[in-house]
C-alpha positions as CSV (number, residue, x, y, z in Angstrom):
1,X,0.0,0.0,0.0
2,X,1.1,3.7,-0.9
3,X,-0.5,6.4,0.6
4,X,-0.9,9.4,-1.6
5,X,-1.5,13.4,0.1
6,X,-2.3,16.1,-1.3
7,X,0.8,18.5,0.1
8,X,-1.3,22.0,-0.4
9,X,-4.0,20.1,2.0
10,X,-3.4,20.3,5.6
11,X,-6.0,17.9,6.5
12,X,-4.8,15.6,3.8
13,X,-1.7,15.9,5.2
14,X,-2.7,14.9,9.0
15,X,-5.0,12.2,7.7
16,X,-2.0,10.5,6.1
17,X,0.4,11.1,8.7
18,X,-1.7,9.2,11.0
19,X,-2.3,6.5,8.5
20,X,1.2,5.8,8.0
21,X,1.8,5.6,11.5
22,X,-0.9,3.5,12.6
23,X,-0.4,1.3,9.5
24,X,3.6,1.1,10.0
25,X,3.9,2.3,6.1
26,X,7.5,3.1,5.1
27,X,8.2,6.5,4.4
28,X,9.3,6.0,0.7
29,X,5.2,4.5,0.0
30,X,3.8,8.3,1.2
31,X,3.8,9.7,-2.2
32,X,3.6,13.3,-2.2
33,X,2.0,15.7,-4.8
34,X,0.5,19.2,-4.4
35,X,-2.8,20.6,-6.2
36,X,-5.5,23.1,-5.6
37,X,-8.0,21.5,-2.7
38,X,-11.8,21.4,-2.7
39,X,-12.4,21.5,-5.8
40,X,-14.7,18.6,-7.4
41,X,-13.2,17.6,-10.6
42,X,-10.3,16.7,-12.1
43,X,-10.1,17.5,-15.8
44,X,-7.9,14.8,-18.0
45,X,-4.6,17.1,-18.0
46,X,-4.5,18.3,-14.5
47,X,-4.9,14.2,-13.3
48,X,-2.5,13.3,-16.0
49,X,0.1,15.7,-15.0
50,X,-0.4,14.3,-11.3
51,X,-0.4,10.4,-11.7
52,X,2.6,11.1,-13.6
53,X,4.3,12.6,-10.6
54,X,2.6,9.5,-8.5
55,X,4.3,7.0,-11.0
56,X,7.1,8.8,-10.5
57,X,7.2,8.1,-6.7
58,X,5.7,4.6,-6.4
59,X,7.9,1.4,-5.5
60,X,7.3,-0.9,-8.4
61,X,6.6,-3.5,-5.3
62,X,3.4,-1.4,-4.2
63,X,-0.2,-2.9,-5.2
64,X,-2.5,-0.4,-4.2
65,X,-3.1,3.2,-3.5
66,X,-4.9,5.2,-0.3
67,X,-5.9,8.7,-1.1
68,X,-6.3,10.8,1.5
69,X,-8.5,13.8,0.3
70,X,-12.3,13.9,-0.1
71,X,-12.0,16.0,-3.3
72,X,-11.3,15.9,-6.2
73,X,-13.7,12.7,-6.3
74,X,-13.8,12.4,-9.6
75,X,-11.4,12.7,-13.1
76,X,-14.1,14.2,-16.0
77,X,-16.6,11.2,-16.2
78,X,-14.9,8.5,-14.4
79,X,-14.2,8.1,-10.5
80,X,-10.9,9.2,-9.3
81,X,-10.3,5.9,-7.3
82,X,-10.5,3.9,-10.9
83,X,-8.6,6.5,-12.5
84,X,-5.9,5.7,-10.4
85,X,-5.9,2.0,-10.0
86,X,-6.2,1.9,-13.9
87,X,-5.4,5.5,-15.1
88,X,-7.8,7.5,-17.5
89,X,-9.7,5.8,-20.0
90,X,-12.9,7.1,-21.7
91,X,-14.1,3.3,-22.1
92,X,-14.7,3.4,-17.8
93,X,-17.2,6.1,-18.9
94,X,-20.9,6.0,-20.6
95,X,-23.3,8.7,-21.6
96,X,-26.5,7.3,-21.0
97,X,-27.7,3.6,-19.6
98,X,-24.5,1.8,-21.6
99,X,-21.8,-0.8,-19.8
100,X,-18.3,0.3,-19.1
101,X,-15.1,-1.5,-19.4
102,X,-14.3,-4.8,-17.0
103,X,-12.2,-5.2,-14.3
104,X,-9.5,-8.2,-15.0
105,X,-9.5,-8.3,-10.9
106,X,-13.2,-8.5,-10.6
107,X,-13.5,-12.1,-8.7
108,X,-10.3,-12.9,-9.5
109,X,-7.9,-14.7,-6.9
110,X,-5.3,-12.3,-7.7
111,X,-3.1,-11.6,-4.9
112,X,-0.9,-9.2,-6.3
113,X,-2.9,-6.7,-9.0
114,X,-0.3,-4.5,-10.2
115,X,2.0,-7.1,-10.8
116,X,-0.5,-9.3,-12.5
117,X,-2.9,-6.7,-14.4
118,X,-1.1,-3.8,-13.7
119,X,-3.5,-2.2,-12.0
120,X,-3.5,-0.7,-8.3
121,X,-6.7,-0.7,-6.9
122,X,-7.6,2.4,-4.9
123,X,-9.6,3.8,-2.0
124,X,-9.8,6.7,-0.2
125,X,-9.6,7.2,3.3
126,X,-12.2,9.5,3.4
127,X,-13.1,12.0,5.8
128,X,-14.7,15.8,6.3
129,X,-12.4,16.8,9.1
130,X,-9.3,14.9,11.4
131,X,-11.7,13.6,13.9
132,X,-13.7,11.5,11.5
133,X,-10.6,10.0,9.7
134,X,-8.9,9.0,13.0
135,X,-12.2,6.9,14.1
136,X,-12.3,5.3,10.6
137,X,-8.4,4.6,10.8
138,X,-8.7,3.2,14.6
139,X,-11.9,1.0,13.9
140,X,-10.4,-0.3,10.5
141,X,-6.9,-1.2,12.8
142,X,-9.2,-2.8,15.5
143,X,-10.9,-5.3,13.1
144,X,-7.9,-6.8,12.2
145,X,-8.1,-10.6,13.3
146,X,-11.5,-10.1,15.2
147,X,-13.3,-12.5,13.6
148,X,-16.3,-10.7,14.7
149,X,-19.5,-12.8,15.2
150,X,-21.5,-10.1,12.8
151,X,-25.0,-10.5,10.4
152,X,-25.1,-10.0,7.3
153,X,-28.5,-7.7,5.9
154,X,-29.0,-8.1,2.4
155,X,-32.7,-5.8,1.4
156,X,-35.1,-5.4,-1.5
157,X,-36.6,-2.5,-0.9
158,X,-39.7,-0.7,-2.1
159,X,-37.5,1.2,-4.8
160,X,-37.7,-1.3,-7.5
161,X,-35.4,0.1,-10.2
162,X,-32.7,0.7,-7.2
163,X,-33.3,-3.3,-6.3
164,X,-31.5,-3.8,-9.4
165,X,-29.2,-6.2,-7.0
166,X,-31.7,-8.1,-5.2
167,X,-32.9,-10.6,-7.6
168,X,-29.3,-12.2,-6.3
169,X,-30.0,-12.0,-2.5
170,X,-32.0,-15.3,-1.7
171,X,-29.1,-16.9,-3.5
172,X,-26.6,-15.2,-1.2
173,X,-28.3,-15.8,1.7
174,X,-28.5,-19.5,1.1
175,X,-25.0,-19.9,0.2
176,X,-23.4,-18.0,3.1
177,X,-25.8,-19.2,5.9
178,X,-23.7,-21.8,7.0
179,X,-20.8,-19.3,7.5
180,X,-22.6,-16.4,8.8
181,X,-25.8,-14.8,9.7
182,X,-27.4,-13.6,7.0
183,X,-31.1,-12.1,6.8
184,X,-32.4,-11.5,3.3
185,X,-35.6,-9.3,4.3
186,X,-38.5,-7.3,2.0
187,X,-38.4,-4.3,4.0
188,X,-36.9,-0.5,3.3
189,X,-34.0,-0.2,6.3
190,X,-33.4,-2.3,9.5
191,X,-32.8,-0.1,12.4
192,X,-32.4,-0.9,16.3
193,X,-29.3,-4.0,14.8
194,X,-26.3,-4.6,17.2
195,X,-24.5,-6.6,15.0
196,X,-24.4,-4.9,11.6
197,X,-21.2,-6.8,9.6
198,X,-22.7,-5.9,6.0
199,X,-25.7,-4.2,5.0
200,X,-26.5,-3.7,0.9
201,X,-29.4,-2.3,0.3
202,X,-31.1,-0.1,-2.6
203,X,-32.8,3.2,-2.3
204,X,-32.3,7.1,-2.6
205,X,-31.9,7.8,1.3
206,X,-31.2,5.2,3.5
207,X,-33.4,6.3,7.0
208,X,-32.3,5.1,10.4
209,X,-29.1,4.3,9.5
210,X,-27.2,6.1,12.9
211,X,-29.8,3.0,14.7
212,X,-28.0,0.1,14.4
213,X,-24.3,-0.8,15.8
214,X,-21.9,-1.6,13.0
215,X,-19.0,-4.0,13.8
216,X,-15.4,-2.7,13.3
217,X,-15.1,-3.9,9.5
218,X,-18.1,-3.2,8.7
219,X,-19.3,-2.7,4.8
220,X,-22.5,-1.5,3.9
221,X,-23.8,0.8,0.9
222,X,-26.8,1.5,-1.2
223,X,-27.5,1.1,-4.9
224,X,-28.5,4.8,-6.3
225,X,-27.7,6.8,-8.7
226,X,-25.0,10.1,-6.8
227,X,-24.0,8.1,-3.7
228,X,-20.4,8.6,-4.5
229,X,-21.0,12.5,-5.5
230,X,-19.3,14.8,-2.5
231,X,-20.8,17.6,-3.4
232,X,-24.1,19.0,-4.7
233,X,-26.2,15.9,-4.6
234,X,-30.1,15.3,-3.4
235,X,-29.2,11.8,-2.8
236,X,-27.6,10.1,0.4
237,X,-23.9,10.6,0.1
238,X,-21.7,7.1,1.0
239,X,-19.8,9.9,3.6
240,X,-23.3,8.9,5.8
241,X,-22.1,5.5,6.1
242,X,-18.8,6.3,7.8
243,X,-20.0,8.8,9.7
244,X,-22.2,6.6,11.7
245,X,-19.7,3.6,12.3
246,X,-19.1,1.7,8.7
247,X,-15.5,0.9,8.0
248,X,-16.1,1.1,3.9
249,X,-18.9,1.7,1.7
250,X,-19.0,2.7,-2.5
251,X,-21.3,5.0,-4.5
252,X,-21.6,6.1,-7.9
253,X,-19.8,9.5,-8.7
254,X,-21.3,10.3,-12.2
255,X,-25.0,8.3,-13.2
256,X,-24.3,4.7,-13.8
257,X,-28.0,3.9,-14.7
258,X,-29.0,0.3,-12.4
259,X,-26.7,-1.9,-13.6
260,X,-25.8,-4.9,-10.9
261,X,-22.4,-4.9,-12.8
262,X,-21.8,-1.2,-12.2
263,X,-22.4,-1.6,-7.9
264,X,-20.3,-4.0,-5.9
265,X,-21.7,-7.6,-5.6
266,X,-22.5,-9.0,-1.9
267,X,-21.9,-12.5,-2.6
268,X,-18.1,-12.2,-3.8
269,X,-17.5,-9.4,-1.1
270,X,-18.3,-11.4,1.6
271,X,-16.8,-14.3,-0.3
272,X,-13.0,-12.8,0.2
273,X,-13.8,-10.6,3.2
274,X,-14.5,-13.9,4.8
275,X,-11.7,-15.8,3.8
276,X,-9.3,-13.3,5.2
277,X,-9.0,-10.3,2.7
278,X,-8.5,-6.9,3.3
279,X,-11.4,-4.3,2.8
280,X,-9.6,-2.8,-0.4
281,X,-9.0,-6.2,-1.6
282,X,-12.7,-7.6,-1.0
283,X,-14.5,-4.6,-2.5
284,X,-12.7,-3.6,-5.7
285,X,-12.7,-7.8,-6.5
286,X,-16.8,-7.3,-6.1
287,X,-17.3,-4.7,-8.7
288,X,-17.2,-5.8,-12.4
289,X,-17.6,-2.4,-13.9
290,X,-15.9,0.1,-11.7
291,X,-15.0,3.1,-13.3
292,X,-18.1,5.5,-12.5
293,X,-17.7,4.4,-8.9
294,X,-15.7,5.6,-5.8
295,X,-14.2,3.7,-2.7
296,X,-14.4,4.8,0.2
297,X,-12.9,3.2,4.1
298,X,-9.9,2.3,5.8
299,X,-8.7,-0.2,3.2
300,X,-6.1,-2.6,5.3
301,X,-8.7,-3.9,7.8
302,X,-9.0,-7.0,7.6
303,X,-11.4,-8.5,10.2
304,X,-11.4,-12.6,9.0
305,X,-7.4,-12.4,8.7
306,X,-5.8,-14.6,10.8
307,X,-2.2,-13.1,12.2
308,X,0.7,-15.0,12.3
């Protein structure tokens, strides 16, 4: 893992500080580059002329990057987390309801992913101000090796066109029920939950979210069309997820239309979370089409590890 700050950011700088220290990351994997901050967008030169300086700086042994800066979010009409784990490319994007190019990692068993695809995947630790990166940091270090006795909550809601996902659930739920709890329910949100491992749902606005307990590692997110979008949106921003106790979550920075492909797939998340993967590693293998989606958590936890 390389961690990558923005230098003209001074909470990007303290969010990656920390990082590094809590994650014991060498100092020659903190690559350091300097742009204008708070700004949404990156057009295709100004992200060029900074994943150049990245390349620059990256150890050709690292396999994946952790941003540490909210925005940019997104490089023209692809997410900025794809744009670096695969660099710019206008077949990630789509105008209109259209598929997008394929990840080689998607539910692969690839262990190293530059080395064998040459691609880094990428997630950004995520966070409006110090306080809430540290919490996401410390709960992502405390997973580690838990093995935490959490439920999985799989839901088709109401929303039918953002249920896109759930014709797959009863299949999930049968398949992982002798591993872990899983409850595939017809209902909008589950609230009042102490044991919240994942939670993939589909709807605009997710209510009662701050209700339930969510275990250190925790994944949860919701199928809709802006969830990724930092800034400007009428629709429940992924940021909600992490604010209230989630260690990762993913959301669409540009529309997507409904397709499953486009929005990460329970069933293989949970399938290498459980057998011991890291958060970064779990998610990006669960989306097939990832280039108008973001990635957001602390992406070393890994809660079904086992140490050595």
């Amino acid at each position: 893992m390389a961690v990558i700050v923005n230098d003209s950011d001074p909470l990007s700088r303290e969010i990656a500080e920390y990082y590094r220290q809590k994650r014991q990351i060498p100092a020659e994997q903190v690559i350091h580059v300097r742009f204008a901050a708070h700004h949404a967008f990156f057009s295709q030169s100004e992200f060029r002329k900074i994943k150049q300086q990245v390349d620059r700086q990256t150890p050709k042994h690292v396999q994946a990057f952790a941003l540490t800066w909210l925005q940019p979010f997104r490089v023209e009409c692809m997410s900025i987390t794809t744009a670096f784990a695969a660099d710019f490319d206008a077949s990630f994007c789509a105008s209109g309801c259209k598929t997008t190019r394929n990840s080689p990692y998607f539910a692969s068993e690839a262990a190293k992913p530059y080395d064998q695809y040459r691609w880094r995947p990428t997630m950004v630790v995520a966070a409006e101000n110090f306080a809430q990166a540290k919490a996401l940091i410390d709960r992502g270090v405390a997973a580690d090796f838990s093995h935490p006795q959490g439920a999985a909550y799989l839901l088709k809601t109401s929303d039918q066109a953002r249920s896109s996902r759930a014709a797959a659930f009863p299949d999930i739920a049968e398949k992982f029920g002798p591993f872990l709890q899983v409850h595939y329910l017809k209902q909008d949100y589950i609230a009042g939950r102490d044991d919240v491992m994942f939670y993939f749902t589909g709807l605009k606005t997710v209510p009662n979210i701050g209700n339930n307990r969510y275990l250190p590692g925790a994944v949860a997110d919701h199928l809709t069309s802006a969830g990724g979008v930092m800034s400007g949106s009428n629709q429940m921003n992924i940021m909600e997820w992490l604010k209230v106790g989630v260690t990762g979550s993913y959301g669409a920075v540009v529309e997507p239309c409904n397709f499953p492909a486009k929005f990460p797939n329970p069933g293989i998340l949970m399938y290498h979370y459980l057998r011991g993967s890291s958060l970064i590693e779990a998610y990006w293998k669960s989306v097939a089409q990832p280039g108008q989606g973001i990635f957001v958590g602390e992406p070393l936890a890994k809660p079904f590890a086992y140490s050595n």
